[in-house]
C-alpha positions as CSV (number, residue, x, y, z in Angstrom):
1,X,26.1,-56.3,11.4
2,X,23.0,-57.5,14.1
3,X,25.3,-57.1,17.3
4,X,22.5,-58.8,19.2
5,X,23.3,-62.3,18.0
6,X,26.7,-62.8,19.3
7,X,26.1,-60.8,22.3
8,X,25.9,-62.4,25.9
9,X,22.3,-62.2,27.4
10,X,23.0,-63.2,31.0
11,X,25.8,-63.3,33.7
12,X,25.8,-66.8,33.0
13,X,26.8,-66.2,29.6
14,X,29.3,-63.5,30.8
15,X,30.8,-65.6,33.3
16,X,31.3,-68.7,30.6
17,X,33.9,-66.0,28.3
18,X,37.3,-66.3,28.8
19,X,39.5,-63.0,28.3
20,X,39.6,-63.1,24.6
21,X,35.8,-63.4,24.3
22,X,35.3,-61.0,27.2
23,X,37.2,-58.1,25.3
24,X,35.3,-59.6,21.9
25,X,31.9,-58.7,23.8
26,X,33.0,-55.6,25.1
27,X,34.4,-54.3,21.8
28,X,30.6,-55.6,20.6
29,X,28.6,-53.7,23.0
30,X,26.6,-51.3,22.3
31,X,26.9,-47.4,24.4
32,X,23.9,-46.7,26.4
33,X,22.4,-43.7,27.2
34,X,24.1,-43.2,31.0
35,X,20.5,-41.7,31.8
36,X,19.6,-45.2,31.6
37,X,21.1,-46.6,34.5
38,X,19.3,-45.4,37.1
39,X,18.5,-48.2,40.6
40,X,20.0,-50.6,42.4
41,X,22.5,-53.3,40.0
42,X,23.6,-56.7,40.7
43,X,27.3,-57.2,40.3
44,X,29.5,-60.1,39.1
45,X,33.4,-60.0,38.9
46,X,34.5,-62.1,35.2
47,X,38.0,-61.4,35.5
48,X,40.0,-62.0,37.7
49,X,37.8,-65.1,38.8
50,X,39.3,-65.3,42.2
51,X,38.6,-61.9,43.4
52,X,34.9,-62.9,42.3
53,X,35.1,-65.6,44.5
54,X,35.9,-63.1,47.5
55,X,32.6,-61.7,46.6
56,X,33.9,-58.2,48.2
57,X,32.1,-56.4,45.3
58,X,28.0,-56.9,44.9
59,X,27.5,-53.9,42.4
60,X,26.3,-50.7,41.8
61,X,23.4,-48.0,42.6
62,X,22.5,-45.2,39.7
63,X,20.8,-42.1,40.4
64,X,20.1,-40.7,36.6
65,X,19.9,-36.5,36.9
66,X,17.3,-36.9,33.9
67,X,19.4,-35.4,31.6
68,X,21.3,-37.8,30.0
69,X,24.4,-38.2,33.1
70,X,24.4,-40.2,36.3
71,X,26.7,-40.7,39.2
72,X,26.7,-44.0,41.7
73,X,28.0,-45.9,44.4
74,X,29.4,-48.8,44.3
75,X,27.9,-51.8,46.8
76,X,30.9,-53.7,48.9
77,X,30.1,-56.0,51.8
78,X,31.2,-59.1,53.7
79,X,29.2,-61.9,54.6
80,X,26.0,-60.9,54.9
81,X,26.9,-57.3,55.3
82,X,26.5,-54.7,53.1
83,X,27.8,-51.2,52.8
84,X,28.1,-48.5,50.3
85,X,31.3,-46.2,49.3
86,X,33.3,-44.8,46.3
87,X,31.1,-42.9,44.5
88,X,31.4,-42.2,40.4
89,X,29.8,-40.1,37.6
90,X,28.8,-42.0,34.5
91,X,28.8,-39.9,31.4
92,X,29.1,-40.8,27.7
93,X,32.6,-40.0,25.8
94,X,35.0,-41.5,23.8
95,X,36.9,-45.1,24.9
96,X,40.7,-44.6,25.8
97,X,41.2,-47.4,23.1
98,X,39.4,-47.9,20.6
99,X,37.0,-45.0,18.2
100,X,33.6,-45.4,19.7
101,X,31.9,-43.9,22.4
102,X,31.3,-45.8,25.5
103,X,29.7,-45.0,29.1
104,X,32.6,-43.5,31.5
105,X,32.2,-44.5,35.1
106,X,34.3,-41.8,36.5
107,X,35.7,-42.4,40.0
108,X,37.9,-39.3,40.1
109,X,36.3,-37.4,42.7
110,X,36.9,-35.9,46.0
111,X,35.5,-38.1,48.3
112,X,37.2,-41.0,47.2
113,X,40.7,-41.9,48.2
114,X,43.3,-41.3,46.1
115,X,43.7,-45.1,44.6
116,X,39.9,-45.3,44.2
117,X,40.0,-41.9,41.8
118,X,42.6,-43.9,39.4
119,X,40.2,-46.0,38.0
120,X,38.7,-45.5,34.9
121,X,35.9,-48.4,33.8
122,X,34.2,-48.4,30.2
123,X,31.0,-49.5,30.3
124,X,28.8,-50.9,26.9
125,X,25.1,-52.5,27.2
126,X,25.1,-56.2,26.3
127,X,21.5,-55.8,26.5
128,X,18.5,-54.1,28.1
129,X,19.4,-53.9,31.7
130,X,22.6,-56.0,31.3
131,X,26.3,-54.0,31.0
132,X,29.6,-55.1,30.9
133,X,32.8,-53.1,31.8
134,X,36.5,-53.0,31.5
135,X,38.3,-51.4,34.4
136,X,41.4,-49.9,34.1
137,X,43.8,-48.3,36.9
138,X,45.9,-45.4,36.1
139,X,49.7,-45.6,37.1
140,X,52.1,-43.8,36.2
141,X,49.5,-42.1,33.6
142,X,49.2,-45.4,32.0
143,X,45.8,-47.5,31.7
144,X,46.7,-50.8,33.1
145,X,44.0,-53.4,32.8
146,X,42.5,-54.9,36.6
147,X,39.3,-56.3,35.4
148,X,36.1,-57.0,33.8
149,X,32.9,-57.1,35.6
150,X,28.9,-57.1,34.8
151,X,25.8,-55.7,36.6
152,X,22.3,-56.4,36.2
153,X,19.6,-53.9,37.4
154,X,17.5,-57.7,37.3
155,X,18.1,-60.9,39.0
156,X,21.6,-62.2,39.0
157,X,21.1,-65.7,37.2
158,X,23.9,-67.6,38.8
């Protein structure tokens, strides 16, 4: 099956899915090679839609080591201020739910506090430069869905 024809090409097409055809994408998408993402990513909350609209979160920065890893920070900000903290790892391995590999954005480090290091986000390319991701928060060593969001390492169409 040619995955590229019912795959979402733009935020604006992400941002039209509700949660059945966010998950249908997600499951669609393809695992990228984490040495891909590498620069600075535009970000877009899906779901929940109103923490979106707090527009708290603004996306991500890569730094590929070359070798097929990379690790991040995520972009936060108010207003017209913008900052940079919780750093991840992204490295390829197998989704918590489903048998296919997917791109782990790995927050369990160190420096981050200790509700930032219980998230674990699966990442899948929608297409070249565009990636959608499922976060999950672990409580009580359960995965318990929070959200889906998008970046764009180009412009952020809405």
């Amino acid at each position: 099956m040619n995955n590229t024809r019912i795959l979402p090409s733009s935020f604006k097409a992400l941002a039209q899915l509700d949660l059945r055809g966010l998950r249908a994408a997600h499951a669609h998408g393809r695992c990228p090679d984490p040495g891909e993402l590498d620069g600075v990513a535009e970000g877009l909350i899906l779901d929940p839609v109103w923490f979106e609209r707090l527009r708290l979160w603004r996306g991500k920065v890569f730094h590929s080591d070359g070798w097929g890893q990379a690790s991040g920070i995520n972009r936060l900000g108010v207003g017209s201020f913008e900052f940079r903290r919780y750093q991840f790892n992204a490295r390829k391995q197998r989704s918590a739910f489903s048998d296919r590999d997917i791109v782990l954005l790995d927050h369990n480090r160190p420096d981050n506090p200790w509700w930032v290091r219980a998230y674990h986000d699966e990442l899948v390319e929608m297409r070249s430069g565009l990636y959608l991701t499922c976060s999950h928060l672990r409580i009580n060593g359960q995965l318990r869905y929070t959200s889906y969001f998008a970046f764009d390492f180009g412009q952020k169409e809405l």
